[in-house]
N, C-alpha and C positions, 0 to 999 in steps of 0.2 A: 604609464602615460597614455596608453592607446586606449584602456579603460575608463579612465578620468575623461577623455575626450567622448567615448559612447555612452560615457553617463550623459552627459555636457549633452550632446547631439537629441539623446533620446528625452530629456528637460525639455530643452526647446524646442522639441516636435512636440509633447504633451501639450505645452503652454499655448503653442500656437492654436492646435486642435480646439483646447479647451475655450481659450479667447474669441476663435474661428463660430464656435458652433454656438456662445452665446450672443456675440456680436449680430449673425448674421441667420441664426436662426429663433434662437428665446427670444431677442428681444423682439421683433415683428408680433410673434405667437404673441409674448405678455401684453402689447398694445393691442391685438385683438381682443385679448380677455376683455382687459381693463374697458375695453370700451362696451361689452357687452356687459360687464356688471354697470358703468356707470349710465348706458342708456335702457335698463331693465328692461332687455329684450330677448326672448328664451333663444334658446341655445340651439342651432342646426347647422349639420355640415355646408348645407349650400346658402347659405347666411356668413358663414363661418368663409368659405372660397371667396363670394363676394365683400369682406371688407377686410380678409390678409390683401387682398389684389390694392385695395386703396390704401390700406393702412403700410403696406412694405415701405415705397419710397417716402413717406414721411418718416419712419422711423428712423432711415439715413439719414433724415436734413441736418441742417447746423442746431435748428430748435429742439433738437432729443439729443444733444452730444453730450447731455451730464447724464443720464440715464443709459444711452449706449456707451462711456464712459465706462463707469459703474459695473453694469450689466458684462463687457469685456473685461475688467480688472478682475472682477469675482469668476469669470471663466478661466482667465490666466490663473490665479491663485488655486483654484479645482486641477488646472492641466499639473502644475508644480508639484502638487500631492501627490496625483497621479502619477506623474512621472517618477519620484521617489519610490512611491509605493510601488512601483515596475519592478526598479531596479532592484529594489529588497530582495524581489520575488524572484527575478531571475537569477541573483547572486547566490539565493536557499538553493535552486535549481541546482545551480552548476556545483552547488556543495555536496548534494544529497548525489550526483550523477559521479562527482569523483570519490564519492565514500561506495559505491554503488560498486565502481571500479576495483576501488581498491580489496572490496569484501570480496568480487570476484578473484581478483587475482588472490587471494588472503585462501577462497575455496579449492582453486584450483590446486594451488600447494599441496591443501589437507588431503586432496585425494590422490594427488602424485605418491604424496607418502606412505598409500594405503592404508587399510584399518587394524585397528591397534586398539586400546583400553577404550580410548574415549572416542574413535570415531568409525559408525558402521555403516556399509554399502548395504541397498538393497534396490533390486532392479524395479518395483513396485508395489501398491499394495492390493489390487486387484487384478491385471492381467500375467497370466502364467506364460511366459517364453515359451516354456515348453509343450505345452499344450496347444499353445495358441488362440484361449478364451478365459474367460473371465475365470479365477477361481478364489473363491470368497474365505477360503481358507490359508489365503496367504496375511489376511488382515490380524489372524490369530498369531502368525509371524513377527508382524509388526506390533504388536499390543507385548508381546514377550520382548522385544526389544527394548521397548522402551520402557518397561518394567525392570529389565535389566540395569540399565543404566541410573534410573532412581534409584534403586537399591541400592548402588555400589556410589559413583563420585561423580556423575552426572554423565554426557555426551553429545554426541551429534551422530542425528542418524540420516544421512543424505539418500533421498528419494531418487532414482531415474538413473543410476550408477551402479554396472554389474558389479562383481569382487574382483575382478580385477582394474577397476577403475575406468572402464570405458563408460563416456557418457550415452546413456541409451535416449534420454529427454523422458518426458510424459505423456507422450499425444495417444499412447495406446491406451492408458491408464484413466486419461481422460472422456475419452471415448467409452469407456467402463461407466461414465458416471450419470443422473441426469442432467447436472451443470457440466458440461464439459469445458470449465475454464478453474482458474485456479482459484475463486471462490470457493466453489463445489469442492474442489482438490482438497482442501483445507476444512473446509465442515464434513467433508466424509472423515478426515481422519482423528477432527474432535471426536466427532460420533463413534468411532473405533476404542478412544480412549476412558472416551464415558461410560460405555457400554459395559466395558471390559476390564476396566482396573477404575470406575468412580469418576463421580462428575469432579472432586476434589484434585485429580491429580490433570484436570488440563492447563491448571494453572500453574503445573509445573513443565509446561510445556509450550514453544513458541517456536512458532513455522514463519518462513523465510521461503522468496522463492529468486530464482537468481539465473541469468541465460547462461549456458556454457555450450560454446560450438554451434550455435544457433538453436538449441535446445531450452527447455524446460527444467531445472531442478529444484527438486526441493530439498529443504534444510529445515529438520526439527532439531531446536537447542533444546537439550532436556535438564533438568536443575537435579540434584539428588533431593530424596524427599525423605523427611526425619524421621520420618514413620514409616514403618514396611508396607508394601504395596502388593498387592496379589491379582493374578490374573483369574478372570473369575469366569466361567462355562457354565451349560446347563449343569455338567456332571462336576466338573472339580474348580479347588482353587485353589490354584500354584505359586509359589514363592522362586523369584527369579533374580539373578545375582551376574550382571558383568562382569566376566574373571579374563583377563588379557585379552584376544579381538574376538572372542564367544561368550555366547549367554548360554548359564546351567539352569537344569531344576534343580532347586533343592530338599531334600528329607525335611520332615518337621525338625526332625533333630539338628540337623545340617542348621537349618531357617535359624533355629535356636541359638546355635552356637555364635555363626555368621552374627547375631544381630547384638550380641552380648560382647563379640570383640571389638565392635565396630562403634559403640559405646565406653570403649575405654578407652 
């Protein structure tokens, strides 16, 4: 009921607005035009001041009441659109804000329950805790991870969250970057995967970014990919496989066997 009635409310604020601003403002303006195209007299602001001044309270009279008529019903009909068109918009809002919720609450779970097959913690993918600076060798970390989880039956590998599920956020990791917003956040760690296991496999991949505790996290869903996926270096290229809440390397031979049962 209370909704029906803020629809209701926020209708007839539109209409009014709408009827408000052609009533009492288009139509004066259109009788300026109109007068200047029908007396073929060029066009200037202070031309323009001096006959809104004359032409305004004519356009009130009883003698323009089918025109100001007109002019108000088609603003009213603009305000009514508008006004629908609000509510659409705010009712998508309050949909997207309580799926928003709910994937929050849906996150926080998953890392209550800590990591397991399918889901892995890692504190970032550029600043070292321990070091206390950037170290770019943690990227080859996460390129293994998510290599991992292709391999085997897909995952999620949550960004800003030590192993034991505290939320750390990303502001350090950010600050690592030249976009330090989660733009950047999110093209750095394309570029991580393109780089490093092919431009192919970031379509097996899809970032999410979500507040937890006033923080920052991110959420890569990773899809299993049909085809073996390798991590690739100046020197090597590795085959990587998600076996319960760790990622192994494997032998050729391993690579071999692994990819021959996983087909049957």
């Amino acid at each position: 009921m209370n909704n029906i009635l803020s629809h209701i409310k926020t209708i007839l604020i539109q209409i009014i607005i709408g009827a408000g601003i052609f009533y009492f403002f288009l139509h004066p303006f259109t009788m300026v035009m109109y007068w200047f195209e029908f007396n073929d007299i060029p066009f200037s602001l202070s031309k323009f001041q001096e006959i809104f001044s004359e032409r305004l309270n004519e356009s009130f009279s009883f003698n323009m009441r089918v025109m100001s008529s007109l002019l108000t019903l088609f603003g009213a009909v603009l305000g009514l659109v508008s006004g629908i068109f609000w509510i659409k918009i705010k009712s998508k809002n309050i949909k997207i804000d309580k799926q928003q919720k709910l994937l929050q609450r849906d996150l926080s779970e998953i890392i209550a329950d800590g990591e397991n097959e399918r889901v892995e913690f890692k504190s970032s993918i550029r600043y070292d805790y321990y070091r206390k600076t950037t170290n770019r060798d943690l990227q080859k970390v996460i390129a293994k991870t998510i290599v991992g989880f292709m391999n085997a039956k897909g995952g999620k590998l949550i960004i800003g969250v030590d192993d034991d599920g505290n939320v750390l956020g990303l502001e350090k990791d950010f600050n690592t970057l030249k976009h330090k917003n989660r733009d950047g956040y999110e093209r750095e760690i394309f570029r991580i995967i393109s780089t490093q296991l092919g431009h192919e496999a970031c379509f097996n991949n899809h970032i999410s970014f979500y507040k937890l505790n006033g923080e920052d996290v991110c959420v890569i869903d990773i899809e299993p990919s049909k085809k073996p996926i390798y991590v690739s270096d100046t020197e090597n290229t590795t085959f990587y496989v998600r076996t319960g809440n760790a990622t192994y390397p494997l032998t050729v031979k391993e690579a071999v066997n692994y990819l021959e049962n996983r087909k049957l």
